[in-house]
Steps between C-alpha positions, in 0.01 A plus 500: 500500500654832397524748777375877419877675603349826499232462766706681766472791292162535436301766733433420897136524420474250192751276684224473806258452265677174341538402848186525606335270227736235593295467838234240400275313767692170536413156642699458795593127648601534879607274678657372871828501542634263811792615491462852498224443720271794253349498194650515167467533140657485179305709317691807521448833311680527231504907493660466840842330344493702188682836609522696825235739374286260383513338843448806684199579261373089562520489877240797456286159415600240679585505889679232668218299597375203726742580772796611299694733477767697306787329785327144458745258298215395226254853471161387406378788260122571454251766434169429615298704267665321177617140615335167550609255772544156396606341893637171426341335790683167481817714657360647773442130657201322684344821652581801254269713767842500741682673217291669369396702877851647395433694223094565603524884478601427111262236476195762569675711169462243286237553242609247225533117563562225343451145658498136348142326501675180637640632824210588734684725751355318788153542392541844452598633833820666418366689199319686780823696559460667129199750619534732241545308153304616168591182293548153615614322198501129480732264327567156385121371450400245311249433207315257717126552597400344794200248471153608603545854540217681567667886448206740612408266804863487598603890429182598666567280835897548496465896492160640710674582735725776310215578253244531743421902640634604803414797712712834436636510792697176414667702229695704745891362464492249286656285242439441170479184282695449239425424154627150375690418157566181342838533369557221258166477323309849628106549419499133255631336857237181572687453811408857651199570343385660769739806504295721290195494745708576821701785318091617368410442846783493758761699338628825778208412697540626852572204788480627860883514621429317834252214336796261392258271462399603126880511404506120647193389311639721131841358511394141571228492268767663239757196582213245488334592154862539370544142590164380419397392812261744606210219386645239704461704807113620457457122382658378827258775658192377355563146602613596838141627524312247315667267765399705778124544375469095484657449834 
């Protein structure tokens, strides 16, 4: 690739102007490093190894984050207006919720996320953390429909409770819900065919902060339609009570 040798010359102005189109909203894998005991990523910035302006114009962007700092031996840089987590759970061990209490103040900037349909973050309960995302996007589904699925029956008992109304003055501090992407096959998705009625319906809805209870039900309904399994459950439900009836 040829390099343009007359860049240093060209005026301040247009020069900031280059470097600001090189910031792009990136897809950032993190992940937990044991012997560093933080987290870190090799997704770095590329304006922030390009020149010492160009760095000085890119940290402008993207912060030391997750922890980190400047002095830390491996920086993690992010901006949380641009970037998109990708947490690569698998490092963080058997209870990612001990790391992740680490980093929680950065966890509550997030508002991009990506997370694989086949890990189900302990039904959810650690996704509570991310209060303020805008897009939860999921990855690695499959073209596989579950059998028997009855989608209005299930989408109508799996979210009442976050599309039913609620007095105003639950309203005051609150959350919102994010909405949900499939990444690898979007709106043609069979899989998550339910995303376009909770973004219609759910989407920056307001959840009262102290009622964890509706984040507890979202998440683990999101991990358990994901997986396909959300049928099992209300099937296991139904014959739990048709047993109970007879008896």
């Amino acid at each position: 690739m040829a390099t343009f040798e007359s860049f240093p010359r060209l005026p301040v102005e247009l020069r900031l102007k280059i470097f600001a189109l090189a910031i792009e909203p990136r897809t950032v894998n993190i992940e937990w490093s044991r012997r560093l005991r933080q987290c870190i990523s090799s997704d770095v910035p590329t304006i922030l190894h390009v020149s010492r302006e160009a760095r000085r114009e890119g940290l402008k962007t993207y912060q030391p984050s997750f922890n980190t700092s400047l002095e830390s031996r491996a920086p993690l840089y992010f901006s949380f207006e641009l970037d998109t987590a990708s947490f690569q759970w698998a490092t963080f061990g058997r209870k990612p919720v001990r790391h992740i209490k680490q980093v929680e103040d950065d966890c509550k900037k997030l508002k991009y996320m990506v997370i694989d349909s086949s890990f189900r973050l302990n039904q959810g309960l650690e996704l509570i953390k991310f209060e303020n995302l805008r897009e939860l996007q999921i990855s690695g589904c499959t073209e596989q429909l579950p059998e028997g699925l009855e989608q209005i029956k299930l989408f109508e008992w799996a979210f009442e409770p976050l599309s039913g109304n609620r007095s105003p003055e639950s309203k005051v501090r609150s959350r919102n819900v994010p909405l949900l992407t499939c990444l690898d096959q979007g709106d043609r998705c069979r899989n998550h065919w339910w995303f376009s009625d909770w973004n219609e319906r759910c989407h920056m809805r307001e959840t009262p902060l102290g009622e964890v209870s509706y984040w507890q039900l979202t998440f683990s309904v999101i991990n358990d339609m994901a997986n396909g399994c959300l049928q099992d459950r209300e099937r296991r439900m139904s014959d739990t009570s048709v047993a109970s009836s007879v008896k």
